[in-house]
Backbone as CSV, one residue per row, in Angstrom:
resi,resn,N_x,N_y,N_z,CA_x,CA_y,CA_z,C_x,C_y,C_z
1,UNK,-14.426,-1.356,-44.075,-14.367,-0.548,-42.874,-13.455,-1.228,-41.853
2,UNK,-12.351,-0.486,-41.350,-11.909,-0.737,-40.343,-11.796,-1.390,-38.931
3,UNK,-11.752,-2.237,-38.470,-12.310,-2.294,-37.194,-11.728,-0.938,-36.467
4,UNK,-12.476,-0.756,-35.354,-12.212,0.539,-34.228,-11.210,-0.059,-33.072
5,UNK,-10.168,0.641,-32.552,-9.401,0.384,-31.813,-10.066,0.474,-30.302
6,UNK,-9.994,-0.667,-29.263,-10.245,-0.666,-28.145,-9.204,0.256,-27.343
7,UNK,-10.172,1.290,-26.389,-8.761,1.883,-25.584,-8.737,1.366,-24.112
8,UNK,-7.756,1.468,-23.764,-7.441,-0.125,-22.510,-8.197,1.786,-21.230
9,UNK,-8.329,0.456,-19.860,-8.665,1.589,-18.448,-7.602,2.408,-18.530
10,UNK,-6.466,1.896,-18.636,-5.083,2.855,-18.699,-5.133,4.464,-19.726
11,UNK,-5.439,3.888,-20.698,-4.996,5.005,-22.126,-6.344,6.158,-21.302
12,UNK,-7.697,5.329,-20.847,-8.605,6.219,-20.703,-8.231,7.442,-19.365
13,UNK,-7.128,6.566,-18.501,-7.338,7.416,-17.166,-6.118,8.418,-17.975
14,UNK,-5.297,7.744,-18.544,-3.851,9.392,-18.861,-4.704,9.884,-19.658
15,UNK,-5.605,9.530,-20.847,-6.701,10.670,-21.339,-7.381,11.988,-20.390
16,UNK,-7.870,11.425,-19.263,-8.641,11.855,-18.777,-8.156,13.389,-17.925
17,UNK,-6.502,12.800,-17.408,-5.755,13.221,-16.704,-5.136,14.342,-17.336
18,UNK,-4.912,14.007,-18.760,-3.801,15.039,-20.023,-5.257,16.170,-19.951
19,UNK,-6.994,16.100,-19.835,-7.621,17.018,-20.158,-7.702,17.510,-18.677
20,UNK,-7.701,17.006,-17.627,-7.656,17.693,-16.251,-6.270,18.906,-16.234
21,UNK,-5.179,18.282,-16.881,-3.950,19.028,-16.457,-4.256,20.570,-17.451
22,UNK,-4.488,20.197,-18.636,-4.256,21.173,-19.678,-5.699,22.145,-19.306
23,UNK,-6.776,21.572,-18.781,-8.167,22.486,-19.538,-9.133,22.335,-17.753
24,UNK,-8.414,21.386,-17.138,-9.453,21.315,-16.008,-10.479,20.130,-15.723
25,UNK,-10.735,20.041,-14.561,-12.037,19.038,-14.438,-13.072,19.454,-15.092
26,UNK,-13.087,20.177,-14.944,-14.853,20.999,-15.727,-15.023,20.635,-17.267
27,UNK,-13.749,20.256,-17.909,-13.846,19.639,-19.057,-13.733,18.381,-19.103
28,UNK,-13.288,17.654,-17.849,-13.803,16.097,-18.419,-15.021,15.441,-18.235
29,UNK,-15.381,15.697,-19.649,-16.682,14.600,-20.070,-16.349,13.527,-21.019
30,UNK,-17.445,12.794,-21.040,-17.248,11.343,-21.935,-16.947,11.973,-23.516
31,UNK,-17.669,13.276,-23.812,-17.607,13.783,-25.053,-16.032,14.187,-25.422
32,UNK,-15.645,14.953,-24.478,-14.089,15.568,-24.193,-12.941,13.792,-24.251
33,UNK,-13.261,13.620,-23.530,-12.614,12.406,-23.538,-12.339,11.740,-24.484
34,UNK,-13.830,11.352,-25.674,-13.995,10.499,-26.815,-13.153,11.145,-27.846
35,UNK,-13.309,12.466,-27.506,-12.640,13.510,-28.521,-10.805,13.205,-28.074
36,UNK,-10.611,13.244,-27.135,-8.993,12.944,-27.036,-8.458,12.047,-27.443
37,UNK,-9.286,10.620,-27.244,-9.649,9.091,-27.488,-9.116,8.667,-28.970
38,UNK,-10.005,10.013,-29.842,-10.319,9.433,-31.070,-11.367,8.448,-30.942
39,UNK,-11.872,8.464,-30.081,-13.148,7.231,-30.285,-14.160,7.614,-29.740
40,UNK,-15.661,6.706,-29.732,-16.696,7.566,-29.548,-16.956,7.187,-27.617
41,UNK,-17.669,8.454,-26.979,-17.823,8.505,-25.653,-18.072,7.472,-25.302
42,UNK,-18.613,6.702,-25.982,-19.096,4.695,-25.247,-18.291,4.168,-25.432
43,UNK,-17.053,4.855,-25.874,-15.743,3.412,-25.163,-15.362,3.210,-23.815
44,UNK,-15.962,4.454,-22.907,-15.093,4.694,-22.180,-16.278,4.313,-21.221
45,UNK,-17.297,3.990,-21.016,-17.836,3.289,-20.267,-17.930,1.199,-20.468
46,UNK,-16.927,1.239,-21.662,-16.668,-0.318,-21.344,-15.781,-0.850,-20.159
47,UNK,-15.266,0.239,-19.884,-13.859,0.053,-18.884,-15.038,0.851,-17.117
48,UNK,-15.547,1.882,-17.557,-15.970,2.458,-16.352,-17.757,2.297,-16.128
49,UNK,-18.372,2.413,-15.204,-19.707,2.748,-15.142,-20.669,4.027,-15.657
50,UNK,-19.366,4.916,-14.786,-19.862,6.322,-14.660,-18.701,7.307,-14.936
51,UNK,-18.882,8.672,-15.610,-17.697,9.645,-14.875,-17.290,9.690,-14.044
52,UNK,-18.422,9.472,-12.679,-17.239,9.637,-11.423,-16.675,8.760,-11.351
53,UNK,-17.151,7.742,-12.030,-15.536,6.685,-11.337,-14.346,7.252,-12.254
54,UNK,-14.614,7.786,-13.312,-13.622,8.200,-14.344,-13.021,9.275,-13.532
55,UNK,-13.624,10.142,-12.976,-12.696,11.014,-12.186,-12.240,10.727,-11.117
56,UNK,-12.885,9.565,-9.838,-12.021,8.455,-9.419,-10.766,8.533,-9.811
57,UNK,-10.767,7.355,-10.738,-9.436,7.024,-11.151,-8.571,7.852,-11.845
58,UNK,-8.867,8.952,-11.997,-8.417,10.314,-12.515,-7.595,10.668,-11.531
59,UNK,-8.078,11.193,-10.521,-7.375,11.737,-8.929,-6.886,10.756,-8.336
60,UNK,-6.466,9.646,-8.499,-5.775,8.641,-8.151,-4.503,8.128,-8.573
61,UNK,-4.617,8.874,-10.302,-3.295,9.245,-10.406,-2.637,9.896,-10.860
62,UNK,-3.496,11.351,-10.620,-2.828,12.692,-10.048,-2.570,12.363,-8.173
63,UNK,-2.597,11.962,-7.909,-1.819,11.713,-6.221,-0.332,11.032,-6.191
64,UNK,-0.469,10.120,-8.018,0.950,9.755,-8.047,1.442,10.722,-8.601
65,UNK,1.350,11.364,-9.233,1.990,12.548,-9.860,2.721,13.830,-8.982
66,UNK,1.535,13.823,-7.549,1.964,14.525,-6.587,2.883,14.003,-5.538
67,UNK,2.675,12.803,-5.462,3.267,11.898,-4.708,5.343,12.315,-5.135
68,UNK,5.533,11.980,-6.880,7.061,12.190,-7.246,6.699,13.570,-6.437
69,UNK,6.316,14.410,-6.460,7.286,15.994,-6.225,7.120,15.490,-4.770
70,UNK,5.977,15.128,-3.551,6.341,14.723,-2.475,8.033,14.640,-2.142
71,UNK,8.163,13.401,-2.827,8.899,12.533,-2.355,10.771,12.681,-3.321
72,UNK,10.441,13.514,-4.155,12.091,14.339,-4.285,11.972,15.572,-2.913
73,UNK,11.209,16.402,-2.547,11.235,17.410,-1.764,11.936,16.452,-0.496
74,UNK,11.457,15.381,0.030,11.393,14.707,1.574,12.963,14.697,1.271
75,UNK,13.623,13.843,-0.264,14.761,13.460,-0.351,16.323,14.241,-0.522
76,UNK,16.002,15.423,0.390,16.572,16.617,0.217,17.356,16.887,2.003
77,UNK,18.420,17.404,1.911,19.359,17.464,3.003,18.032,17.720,4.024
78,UNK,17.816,19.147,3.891,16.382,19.810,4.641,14.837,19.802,4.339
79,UNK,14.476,18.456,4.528,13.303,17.430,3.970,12.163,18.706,4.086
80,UNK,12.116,19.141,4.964,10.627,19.605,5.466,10.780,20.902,4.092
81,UNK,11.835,21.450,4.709,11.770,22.740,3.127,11.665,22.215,1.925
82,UNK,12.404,21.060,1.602,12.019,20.544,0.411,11.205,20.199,0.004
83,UNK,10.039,19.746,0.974,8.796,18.997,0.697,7.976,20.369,0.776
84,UNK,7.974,21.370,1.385,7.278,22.409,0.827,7.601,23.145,-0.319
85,UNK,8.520,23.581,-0.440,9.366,23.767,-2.357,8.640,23.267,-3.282
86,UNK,8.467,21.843,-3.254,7.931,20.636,-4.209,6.311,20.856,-4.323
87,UNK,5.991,21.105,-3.390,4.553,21.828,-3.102,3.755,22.930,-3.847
88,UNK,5.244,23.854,-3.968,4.809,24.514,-4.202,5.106,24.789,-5.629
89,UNK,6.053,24.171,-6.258,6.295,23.811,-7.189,5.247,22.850,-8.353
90,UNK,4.518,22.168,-7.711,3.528,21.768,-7.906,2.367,22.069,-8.374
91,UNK,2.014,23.264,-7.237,0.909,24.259,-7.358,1.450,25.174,-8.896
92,UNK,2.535,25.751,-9.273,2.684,26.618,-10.228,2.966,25.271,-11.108
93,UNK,3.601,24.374,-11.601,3.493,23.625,-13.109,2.179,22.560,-13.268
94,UNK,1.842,22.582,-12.272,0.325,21.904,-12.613,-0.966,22.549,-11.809
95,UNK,-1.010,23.344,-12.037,-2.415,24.259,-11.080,-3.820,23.697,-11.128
96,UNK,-3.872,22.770,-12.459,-5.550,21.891,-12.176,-4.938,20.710,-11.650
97,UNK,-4.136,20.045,-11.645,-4.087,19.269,-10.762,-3.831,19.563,-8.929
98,UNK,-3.212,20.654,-9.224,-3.338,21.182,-7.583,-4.242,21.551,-6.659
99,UNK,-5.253,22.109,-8.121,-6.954,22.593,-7.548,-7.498,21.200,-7.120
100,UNK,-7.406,19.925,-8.521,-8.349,19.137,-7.903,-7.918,18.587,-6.827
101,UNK,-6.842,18.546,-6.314,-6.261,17.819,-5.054,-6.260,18.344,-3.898
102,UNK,-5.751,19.783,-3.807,-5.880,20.127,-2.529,-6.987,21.553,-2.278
103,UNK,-7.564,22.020,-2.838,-8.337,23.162,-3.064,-10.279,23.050,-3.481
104,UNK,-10.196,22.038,-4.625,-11.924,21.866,-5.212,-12.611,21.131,-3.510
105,UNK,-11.927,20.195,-3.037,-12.854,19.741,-2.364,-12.712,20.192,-1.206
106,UNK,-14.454,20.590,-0.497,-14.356,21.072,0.717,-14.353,20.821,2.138
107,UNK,-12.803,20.534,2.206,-12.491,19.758,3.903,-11.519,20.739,4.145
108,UNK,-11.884,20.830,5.538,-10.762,21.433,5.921,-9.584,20.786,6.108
109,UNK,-9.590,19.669,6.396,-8.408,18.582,6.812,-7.986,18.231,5.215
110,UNK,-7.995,18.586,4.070,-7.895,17.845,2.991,-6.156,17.981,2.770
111,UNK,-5.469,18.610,3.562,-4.009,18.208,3.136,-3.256,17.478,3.605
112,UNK,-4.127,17.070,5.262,-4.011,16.080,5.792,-4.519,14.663,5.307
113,UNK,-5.711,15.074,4.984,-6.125,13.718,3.998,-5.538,13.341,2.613
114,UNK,-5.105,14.471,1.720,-3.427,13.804,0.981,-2.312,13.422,1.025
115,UNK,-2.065,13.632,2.291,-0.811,13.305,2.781,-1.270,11.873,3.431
116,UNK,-1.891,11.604,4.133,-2.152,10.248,4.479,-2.298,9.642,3.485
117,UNK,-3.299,9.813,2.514,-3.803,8.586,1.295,-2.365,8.331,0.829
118,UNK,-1.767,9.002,0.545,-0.178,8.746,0.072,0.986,8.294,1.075
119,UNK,0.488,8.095,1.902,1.629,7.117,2.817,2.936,8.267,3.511
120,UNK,2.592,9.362,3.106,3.282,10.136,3.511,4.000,11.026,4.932
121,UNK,2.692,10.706,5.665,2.932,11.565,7.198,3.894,11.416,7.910
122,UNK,4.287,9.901,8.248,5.283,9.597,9.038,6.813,9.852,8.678
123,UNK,7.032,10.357,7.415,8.327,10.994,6.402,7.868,12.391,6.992
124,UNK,6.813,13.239,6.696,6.325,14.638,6.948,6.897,14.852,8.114
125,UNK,6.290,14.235,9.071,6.497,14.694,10.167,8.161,14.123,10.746
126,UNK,8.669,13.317,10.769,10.088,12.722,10.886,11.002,14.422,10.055
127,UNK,10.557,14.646,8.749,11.190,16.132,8.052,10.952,17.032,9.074
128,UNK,9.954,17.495,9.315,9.877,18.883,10.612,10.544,18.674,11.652
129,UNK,10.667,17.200,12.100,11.503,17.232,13.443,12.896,17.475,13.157
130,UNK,13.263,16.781,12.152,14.901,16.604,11.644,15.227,18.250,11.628
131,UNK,14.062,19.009,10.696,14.299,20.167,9.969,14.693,21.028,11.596
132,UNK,13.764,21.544,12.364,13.347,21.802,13.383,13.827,21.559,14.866
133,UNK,14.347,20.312,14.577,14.993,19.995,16.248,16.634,20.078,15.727
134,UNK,16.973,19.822,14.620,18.588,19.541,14.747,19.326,20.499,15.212
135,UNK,20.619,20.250,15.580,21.883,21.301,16.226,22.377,22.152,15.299
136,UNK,22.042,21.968,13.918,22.781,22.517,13.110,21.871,23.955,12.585
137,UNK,20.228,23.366,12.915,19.117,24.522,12.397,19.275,25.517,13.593
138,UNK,19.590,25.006,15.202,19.684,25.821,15.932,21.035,27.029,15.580
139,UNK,22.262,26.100,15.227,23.153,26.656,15.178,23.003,28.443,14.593
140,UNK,22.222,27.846,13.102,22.242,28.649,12.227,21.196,29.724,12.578
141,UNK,20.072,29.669,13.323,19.310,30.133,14.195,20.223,31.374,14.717
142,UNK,21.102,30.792,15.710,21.751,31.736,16.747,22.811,32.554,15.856
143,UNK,23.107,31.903,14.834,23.802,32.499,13.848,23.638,34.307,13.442
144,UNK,22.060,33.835,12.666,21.508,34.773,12.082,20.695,35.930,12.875
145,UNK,20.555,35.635,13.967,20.008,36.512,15.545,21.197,37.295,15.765
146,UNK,22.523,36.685,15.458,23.368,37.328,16.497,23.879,36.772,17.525
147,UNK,22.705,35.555,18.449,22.940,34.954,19.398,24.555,34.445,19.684
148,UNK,25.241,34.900,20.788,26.215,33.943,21.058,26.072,32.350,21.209
């Protein structure tokens, strides 16, 4: 008989993450998991205590995942549009990760509270002003009005 392959915290959280993206939170269990694993559900408490910490570290890095589309959107002539684009772009190629991030949990502030955990605000908000105050958005403003 074989020995059984140890799966590292790593292999368990992109496990965990590949069944959040494809099928949802509602399917990650230790059973779901073991089954992705190839190994049995008690591997995955050598590395963790509990599920929730498994979904912990689950949504921790789905925030990096959200974080890249963040942060190509910010890196765009017109940051603030871009960073909503990316958003929303987001929401349509990964929709369980979009639920569990900005939608399952109930805060009202919760897009404010993703945008902070991710270091993000002070880029956010620097984009709306750039987007918003420059001569060139006015320009195009008075442009499209008609305005002389």
């Amino acid at each position: 008989m074989q020995p059984t392959r140890k799966n590292t915290r790593e292999e368990i959280i992109q496990a965990s993450v590949e069944i959040i993206r494809k099928q949802g939170i509602e399917f990650l269990s230790a059973r779901n998991l073991g089954k992705k694993l190839n190994a049995s559900p008690a591997t995955i408490f050598t590395h963790f205590d509990t599920m929730e910490e498994v979904q912990e570290a689950s949504i921790s890095e789905v925030r990096k995942i959200y974080d890249q589309y963040v942060l190509r959107g910010l890196s765009t002539i017109l940051s603030f549009k871009g960073y909503a684009l990316e958003v929303i772009k987001f929401a349509k190629e990964e929709p369980f990760l979009f639920e569990i991030l900005l939608m399952k949990r109930k805060s009202p502030t919760i897009l404010k509270e993703v945008i902070a955990a991710a270091g993000h605000e002070a880029r956010i908000i620097s984009a709306v002003e750039s987007t918003f105050c420059s001569q060139h958005y006015f320009q195009m403003i008075k442009y499209h009005s008609g305005t002389p």
